[in-house]
C-alpha positions in Angstrom: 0.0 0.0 0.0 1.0 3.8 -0.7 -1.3 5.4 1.6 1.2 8.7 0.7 2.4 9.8 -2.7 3.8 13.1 -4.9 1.1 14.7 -7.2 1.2 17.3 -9.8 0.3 18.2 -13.9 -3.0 17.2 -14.8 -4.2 13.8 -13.3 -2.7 11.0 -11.5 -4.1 7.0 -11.0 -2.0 4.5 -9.1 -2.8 0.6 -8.3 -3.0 -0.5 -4.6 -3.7 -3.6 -2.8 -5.3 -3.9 0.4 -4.0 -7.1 2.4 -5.9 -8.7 5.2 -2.6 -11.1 5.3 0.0 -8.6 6.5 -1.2 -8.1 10.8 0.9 -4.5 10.6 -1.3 -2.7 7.9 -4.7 -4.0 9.2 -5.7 -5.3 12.4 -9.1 -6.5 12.9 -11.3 -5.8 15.7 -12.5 -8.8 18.2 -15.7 -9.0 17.4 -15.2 -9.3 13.9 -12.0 -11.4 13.9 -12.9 -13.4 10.5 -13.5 -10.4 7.3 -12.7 -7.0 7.4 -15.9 -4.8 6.3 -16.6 -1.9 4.1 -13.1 -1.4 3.3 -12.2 1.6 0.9 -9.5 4.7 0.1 -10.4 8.0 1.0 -8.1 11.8 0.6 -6.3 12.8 3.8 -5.1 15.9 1.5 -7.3 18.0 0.5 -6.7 19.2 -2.8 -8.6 21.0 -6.1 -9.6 17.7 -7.4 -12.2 15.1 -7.9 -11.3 11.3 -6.2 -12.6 8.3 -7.1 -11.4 4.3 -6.0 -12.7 0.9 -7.8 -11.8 -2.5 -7.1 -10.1 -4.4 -9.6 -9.4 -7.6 -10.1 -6.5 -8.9 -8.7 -5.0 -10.5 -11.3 -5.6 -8.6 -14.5 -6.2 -5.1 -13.1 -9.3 -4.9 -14.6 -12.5 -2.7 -13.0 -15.0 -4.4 -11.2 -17.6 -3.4 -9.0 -18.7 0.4 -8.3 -16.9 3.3 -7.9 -16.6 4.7 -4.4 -18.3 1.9 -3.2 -16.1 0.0 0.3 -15.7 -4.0 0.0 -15.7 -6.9 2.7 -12.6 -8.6 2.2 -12.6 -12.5 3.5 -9.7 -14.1 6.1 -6.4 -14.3 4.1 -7.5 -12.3 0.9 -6.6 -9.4 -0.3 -8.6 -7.0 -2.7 -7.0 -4.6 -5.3 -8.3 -1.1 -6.4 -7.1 1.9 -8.6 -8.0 5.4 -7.8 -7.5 8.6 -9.6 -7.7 12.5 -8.8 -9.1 14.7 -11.6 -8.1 18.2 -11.2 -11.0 20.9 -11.2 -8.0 23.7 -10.8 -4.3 23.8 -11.1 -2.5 21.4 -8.6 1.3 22.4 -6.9 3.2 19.9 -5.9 2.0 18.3 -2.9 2.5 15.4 -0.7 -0.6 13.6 -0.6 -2.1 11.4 2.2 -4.6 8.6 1.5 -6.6 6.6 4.5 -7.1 2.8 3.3 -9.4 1.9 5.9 -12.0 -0.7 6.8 -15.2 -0.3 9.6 -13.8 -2.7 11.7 -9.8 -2.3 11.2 -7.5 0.6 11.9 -6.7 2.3 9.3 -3.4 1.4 7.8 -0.6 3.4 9.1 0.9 6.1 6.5 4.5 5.5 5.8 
């Protein structure tokens, strides 16, 4: 995961995975110690753009399901997405800060 990254120009998309596997990113509640729920990517930074995540398929990269819409991800899976900022007004240079968080997780930590 890159829950922080460098934007600037005129758009910018990146492919993340979301890991139930890896205990340091996510770390599930008690009461809900099999699936992590309604996971999805949201802007720390606020910035003069539109944001939108998807899943994708793990494999191929390729959209599925709905935009902005969080996902249950099972006991040892992981799910994939891709997100994109449009700009609706020149961006500087900034250091951007994502939360990949779940309903019943911590969010990951940003590195």
């Amino acid at each position: 995961m890159r829950p922080a990254f460098r934007a600037g120009g005129n758009w910018f998309k990146s492919f993340d995975t979301v890991n139930k596997r890896d205990k340091s990113r996510i770390k599930t509640r008690p009461q809900y110690p099999s699936r992590t729920a309604g996971c999805g990517i949201a802007p720390l930074t606020s910035v003069p753009a539109s944001f939108v995540y998807q899943t994708t398929n793990l494999a191929t990269n390729q959209i599925t399901g709905t935009p902005n819409t969080p996902v249950d991800i099972g006991p040892g899976a992981a799910q994939s997405f891709v997100f994109a900022f449009t700009p609706t007004a020149p961006i500087p240079s900034t250091d951007v800060q994502l939360s990949f968080d779940c309903t019943n997780t911590a969010p990951a930590p940003i590195m």
